[in-house]
C-alpha positions as CSV (number, residue, x, y, z in Angstrom):
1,X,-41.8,7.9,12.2
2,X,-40.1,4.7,10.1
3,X,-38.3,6.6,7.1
4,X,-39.0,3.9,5.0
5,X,-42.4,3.8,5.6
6,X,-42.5,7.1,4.0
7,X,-40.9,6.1,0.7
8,X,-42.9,5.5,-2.6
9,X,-43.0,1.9,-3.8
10,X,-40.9,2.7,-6.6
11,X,-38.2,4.0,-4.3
12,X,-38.4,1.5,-1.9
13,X,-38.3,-1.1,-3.8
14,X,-34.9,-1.1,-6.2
15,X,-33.2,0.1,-2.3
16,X,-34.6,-2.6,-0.8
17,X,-33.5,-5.3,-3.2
18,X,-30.1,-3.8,-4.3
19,X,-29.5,-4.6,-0.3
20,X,-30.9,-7.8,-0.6
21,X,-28.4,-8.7,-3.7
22,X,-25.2,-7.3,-1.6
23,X,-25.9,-9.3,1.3
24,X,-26.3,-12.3,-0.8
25,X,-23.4,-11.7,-2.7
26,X,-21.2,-11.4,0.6
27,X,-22.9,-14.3,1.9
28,X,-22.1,-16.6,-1.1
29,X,-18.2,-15.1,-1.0
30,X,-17.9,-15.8,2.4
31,X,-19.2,-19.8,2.0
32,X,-16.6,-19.9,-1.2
33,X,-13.9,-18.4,0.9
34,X,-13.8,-20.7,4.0
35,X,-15.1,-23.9,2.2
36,X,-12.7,-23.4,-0.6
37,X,-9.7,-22.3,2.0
38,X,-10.2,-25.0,4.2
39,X,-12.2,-27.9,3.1
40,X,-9.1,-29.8,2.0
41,X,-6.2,-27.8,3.0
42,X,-3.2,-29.2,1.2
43,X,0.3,-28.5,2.8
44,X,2.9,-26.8,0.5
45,X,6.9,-25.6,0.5
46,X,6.5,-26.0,4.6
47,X,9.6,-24.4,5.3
48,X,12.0,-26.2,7.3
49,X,16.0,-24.9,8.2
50,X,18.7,-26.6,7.3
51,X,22.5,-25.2,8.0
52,X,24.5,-25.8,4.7
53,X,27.1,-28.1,4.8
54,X,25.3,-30.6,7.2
55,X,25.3,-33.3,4.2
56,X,23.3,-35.7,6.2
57,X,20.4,-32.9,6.8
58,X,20.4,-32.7,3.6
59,X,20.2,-35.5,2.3
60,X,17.1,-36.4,4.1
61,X,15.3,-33.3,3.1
62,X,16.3,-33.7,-0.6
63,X,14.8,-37.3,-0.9
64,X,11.8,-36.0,1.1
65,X,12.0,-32.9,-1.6
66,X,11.9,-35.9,-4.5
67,X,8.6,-36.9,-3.8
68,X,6.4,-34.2,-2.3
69,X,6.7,-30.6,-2.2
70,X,5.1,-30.1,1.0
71,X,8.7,-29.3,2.8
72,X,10.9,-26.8,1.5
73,X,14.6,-26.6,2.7
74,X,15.8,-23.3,4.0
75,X,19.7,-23.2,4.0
76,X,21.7,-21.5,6.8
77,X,25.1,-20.1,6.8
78,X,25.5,-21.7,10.3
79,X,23.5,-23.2,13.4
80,X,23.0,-19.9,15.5
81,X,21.4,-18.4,12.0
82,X,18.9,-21.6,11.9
83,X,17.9,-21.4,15.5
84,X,17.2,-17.4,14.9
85,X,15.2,-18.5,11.9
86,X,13.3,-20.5,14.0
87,X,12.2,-18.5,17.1
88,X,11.4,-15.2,14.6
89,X,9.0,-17.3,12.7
90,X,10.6,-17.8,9.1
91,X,10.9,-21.7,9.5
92,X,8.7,-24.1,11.7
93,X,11.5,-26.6,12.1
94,X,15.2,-27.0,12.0
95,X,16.7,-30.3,10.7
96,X,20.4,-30.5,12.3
97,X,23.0,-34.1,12.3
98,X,23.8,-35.3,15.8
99,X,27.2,-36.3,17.1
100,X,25.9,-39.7,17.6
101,X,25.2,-40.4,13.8
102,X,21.3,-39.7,14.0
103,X,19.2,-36.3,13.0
104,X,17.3,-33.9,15.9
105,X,14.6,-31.7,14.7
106,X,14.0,-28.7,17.0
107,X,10.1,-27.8,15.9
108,X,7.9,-24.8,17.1
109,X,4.6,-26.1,17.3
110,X,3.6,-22.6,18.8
111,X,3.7,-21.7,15.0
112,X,1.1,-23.6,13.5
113,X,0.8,-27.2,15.6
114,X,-0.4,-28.5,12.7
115,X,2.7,-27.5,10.0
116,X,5.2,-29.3,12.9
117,X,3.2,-31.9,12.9
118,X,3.4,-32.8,9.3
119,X,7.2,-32.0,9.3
120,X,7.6,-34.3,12.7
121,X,5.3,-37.0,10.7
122,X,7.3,-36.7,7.0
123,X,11.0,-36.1,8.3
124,X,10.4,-38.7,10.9
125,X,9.8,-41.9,8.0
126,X,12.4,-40.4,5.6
127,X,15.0,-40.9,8.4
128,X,13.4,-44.4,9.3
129,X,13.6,-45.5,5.8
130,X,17.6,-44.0,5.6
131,X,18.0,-46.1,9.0
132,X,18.9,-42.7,11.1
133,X,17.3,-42.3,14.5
134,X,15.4,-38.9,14.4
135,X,15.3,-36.7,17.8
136,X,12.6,-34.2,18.1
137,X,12.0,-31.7,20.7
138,X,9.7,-28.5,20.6
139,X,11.8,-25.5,21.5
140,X,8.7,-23.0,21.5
141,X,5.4,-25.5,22.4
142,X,1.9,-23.8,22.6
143,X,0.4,-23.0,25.9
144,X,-1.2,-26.2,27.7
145,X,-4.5,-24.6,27.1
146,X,-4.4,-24.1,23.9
147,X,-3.4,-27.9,22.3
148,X,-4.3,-26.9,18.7
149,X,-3.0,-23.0,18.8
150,X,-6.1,-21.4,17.6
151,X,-6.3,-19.0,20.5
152,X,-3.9,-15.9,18.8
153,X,-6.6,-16.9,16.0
154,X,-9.7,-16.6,17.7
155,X,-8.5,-13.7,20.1
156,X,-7.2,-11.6,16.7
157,X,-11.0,-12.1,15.2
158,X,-12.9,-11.0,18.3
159,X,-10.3,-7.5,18.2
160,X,-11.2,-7.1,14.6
161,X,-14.6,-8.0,15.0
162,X,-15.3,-5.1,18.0
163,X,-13.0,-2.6,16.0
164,X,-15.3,-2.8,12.7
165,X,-18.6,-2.9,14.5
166,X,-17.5,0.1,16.8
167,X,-16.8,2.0,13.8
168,X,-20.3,0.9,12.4
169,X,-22.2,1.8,15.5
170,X,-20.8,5.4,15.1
171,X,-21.4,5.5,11.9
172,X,-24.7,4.7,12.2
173,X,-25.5,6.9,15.2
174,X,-23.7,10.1,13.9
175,X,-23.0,9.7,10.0
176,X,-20.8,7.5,8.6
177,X,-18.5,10.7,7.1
178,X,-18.2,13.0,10.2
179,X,-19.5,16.6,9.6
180,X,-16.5,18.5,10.8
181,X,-12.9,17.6,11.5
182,X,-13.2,18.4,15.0
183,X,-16.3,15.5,15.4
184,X,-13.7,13.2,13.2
185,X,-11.3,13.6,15.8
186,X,-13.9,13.1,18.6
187,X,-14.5,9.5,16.3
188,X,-10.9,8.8,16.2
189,X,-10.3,9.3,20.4
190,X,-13.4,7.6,20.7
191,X,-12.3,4.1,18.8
192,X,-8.7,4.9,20.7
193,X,-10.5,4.7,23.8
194,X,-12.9,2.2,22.8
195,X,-9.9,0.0,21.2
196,X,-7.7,0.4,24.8
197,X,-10.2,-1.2,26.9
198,X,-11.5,-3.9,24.7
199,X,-7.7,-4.8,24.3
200,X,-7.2,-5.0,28.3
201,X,-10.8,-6.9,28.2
202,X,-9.8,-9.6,25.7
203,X,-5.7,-10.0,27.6
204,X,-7.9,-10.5,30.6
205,X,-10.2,-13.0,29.1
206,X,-7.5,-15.4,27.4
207,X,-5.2,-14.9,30.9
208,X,-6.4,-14.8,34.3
209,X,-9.9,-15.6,33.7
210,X,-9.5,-18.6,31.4
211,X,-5.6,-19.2,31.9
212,X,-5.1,-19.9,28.6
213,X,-1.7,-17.8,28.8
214,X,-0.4,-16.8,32.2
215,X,2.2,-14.3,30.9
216,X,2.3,-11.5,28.8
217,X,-1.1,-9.7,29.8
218,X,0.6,-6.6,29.2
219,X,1.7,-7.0,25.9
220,X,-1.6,-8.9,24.7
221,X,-3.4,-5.9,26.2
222,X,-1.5,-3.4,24.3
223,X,-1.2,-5.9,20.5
224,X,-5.5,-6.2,21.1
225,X,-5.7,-2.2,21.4
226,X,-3.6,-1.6,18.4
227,X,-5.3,-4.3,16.6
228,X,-8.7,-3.0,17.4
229,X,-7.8,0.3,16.4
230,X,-6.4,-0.8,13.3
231,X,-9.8,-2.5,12.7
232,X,-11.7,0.3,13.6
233,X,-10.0,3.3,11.7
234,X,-10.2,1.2,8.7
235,X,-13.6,0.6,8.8
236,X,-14.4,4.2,9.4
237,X,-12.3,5.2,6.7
238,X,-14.1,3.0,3.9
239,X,-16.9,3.7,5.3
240,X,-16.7,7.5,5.6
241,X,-15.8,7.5,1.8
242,X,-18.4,5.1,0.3
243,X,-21.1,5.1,3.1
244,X,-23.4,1.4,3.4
245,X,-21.3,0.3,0.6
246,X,-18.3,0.5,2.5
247,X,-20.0,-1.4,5.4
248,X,-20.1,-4.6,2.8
249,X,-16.7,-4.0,1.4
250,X,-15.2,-3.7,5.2
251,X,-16.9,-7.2,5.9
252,X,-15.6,-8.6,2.8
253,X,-11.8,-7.1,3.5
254,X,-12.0,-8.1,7.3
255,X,-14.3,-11.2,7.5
256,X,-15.0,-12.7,4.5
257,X,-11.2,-12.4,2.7
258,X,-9.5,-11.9,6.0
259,X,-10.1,-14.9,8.3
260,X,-9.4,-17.8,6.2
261,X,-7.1,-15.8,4.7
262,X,-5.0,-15.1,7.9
263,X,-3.4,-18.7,8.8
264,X,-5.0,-18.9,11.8
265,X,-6.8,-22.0,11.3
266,X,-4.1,-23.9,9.5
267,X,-0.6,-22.4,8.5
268,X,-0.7,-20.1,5.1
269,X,1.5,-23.1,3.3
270,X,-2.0,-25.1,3.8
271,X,-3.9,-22.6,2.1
272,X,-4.8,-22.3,-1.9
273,X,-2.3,-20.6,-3.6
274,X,-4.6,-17.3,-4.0
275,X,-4.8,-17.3,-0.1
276,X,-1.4,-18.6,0.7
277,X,0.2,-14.8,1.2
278,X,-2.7,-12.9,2.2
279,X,-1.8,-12.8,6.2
280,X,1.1,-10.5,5.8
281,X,-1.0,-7.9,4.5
282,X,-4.2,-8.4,5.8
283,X,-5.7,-7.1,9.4
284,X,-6.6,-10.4,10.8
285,X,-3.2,-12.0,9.3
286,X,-1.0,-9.7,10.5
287,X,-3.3,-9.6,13.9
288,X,-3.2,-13.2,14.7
289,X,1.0,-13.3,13.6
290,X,1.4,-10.5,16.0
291,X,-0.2,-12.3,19.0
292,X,1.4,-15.4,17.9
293,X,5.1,-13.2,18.8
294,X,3.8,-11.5,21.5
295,X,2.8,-14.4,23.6
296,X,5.6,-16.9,22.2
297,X,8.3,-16.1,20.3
298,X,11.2,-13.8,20.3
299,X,10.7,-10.3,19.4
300,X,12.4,-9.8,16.6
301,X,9.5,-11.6,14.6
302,X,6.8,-8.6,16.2
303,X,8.7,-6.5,13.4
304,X,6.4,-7.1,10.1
305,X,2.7,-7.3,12.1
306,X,3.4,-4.1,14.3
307,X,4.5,-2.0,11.3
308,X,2.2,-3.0,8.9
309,X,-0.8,-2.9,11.3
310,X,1.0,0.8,12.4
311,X,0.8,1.7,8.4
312,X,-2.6,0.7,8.7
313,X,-3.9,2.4,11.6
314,X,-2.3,5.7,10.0
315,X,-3.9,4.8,6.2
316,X,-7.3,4.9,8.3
317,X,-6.9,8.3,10.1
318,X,-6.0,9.8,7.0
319,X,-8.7,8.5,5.3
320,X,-11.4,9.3,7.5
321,X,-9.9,12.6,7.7
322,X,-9.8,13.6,3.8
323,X,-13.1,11.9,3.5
324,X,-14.4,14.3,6.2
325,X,-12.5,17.4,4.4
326,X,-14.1,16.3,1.0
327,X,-17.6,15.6,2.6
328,X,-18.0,18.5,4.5
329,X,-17.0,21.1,0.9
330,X,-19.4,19.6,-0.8
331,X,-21.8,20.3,2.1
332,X,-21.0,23.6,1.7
333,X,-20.8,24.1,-1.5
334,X,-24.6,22.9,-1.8
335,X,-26.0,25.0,0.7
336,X,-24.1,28.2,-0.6
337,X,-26.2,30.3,-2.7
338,X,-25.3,31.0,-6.3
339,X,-24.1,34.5,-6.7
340,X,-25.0,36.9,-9.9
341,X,-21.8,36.1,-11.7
342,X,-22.8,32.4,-11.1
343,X,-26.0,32.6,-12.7
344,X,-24.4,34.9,-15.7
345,X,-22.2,32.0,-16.2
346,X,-24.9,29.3,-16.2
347,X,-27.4,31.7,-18.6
């Protein structure tokens, strides 16, 4: 029989619409989110190396710095430091003098395709106005079937997206605070399970089925099962400490907040300011950065993601754990009987 069916008008009623309001309050947070993310994205402090000393690098990027701040220069003790800069991520381009008298700008559109190509398109008229033939190559380019580089993107939300609703389904089926440690830890090896094949599912997908990457199934595999564990644990854990409410705040976090917020569909220096920093924190973020050096780039850059996704992971056992521990007391404490001294007490 329909439990609801079974409730009085009266309680039905302020349940019934105070679910109502929190689904349309997370439905008009996430149309502010992505419209006001990435309606008019608006490229800012692009970071772009530079090894100090070369005084015609410089000079470009300082006239380019006079009248927009869309690139920022990043200085380098010496070449080897700018090229390291560039294959761990911390600078999309690096701007370097050739022997011939001209400039060469090593890019790495697998980055963000769209941040090189502002930098190719900015750098490349200051150094036709300054009369200096500009050489561009791409040292890391993204994979042929993936033009625009929104695959790590896409891939990262479909791991969050079957870590958070795996967590839901439990908690729906069994509670979403388990009643014993023992059945958390059956939830935990469940989602570990759960998280290792959909990881080996999704590396599958994007490589030999599509051959969007042909390399690197292995290590996609295993960055989609921490990722979807990640997901997972910290779903259950919100949700194990403020039951259906935590269900809403998980979407917010994860979906709502997370996605624009993760640079996957333009770079974070295109993103509002409140935005901009939000990927190197956040589970899709650091998800879609992680692919993004697992498939591309050298591993040096996997550094920030894997640990902070790691801290994650751990945050969410914990927390489904003490939420279990603190659940399960008061449990216990409700169905144990008062005793005379109790009731003395209470008289």
């Amino acid at each position: 029989m329909d439990e609801e069916a079974d409730l009085p008008l009266r309680d039905w009623l302020p349940r019934t619409a105070a679910l109502l309001v929190g689904t349309l309050a997370l439905a008009a947070a996430f149309i502010a989110a992505y419209v006001g993310a990435l309606h008019q994205p608006t490229p800012r402090d692009v970071p772009v190396g530079v090894v100090f000393g070369d005084q015609r690098a410089e000079a470009v990027l300082a006239a380019v710095r006079g009248r927009t701040d869309a690139i920022e220069a990043v200085e380098y003790d010496d070449a080897a430091a700018a090229d390291d800069g560039l294959l761990t991520r911390d600078v999309y381009g690096v701007l370097t003098s050739t022997p011939q008298g001209g400039l060469r700008l090593a890019a790495a559109s697998a980055s963000a395709p769209a941040a090189t190509e502002l930098i190719e398109q900015v750098l490349g008229q200051a150094a036709r106005e300054a009369n200096l033939p500009l050489e561009v190559t791409d040292e890391v380019p993204v994979a042929a079937g993936d033009p625009r580089g929104l695959v790590p993107f896409y891939l990262a939300v479909g791991y969050v997206l079957g870590g958070y609703l795996a967590s839901t389904a439990l908690g729906l089926k069994t509670g979403t605070a388990p009643r014993s440690l023992a059945r958390a830890g059956l939830r935990i090896a469940a989602l570990a399970a759960y998280a290792v094949v959909l990881g080996v599912v999704g590396a599958l997908i994007v490589g030999p089925v599509l051959d969007v990457y042909d390399h690197d199934v292995p290590a996609v595999a295993a960055v989609g099962a921490l990722v979807v564990f990640a997901a997972g644990m910290v779903a259950a854990a919100v949700q194990g400490w403020l039951g259906l409410l935590g269900t809403g705040l998980v979407i917010l976090l994860l979906v709502v907040l997370g996605n624009p917020g993760s640079g996957g569909v333009y770079a974070p220096e295109f993103l509002p300011g409140w935005l901009r920093g939000m990927h190197r924190w956040n589970v899709p973020g650091l998800a879609t950065d992680l692919i993004k050096s697992a498939v591309y780039f050298d591993r040096r850059s996997v550094r920030w993601p894997l640990g902070a996704l790691a801290l994650w992971t751990v945050l969410g056992v914990v927390g489904l754990l003490t939420a279990t521990l603190f659940r399960s007391r008061r449990a216990a404490a409700r169905r144990t009987p008062p005793t005379r001294e109790d009731a003395r007490r209470a008289g």
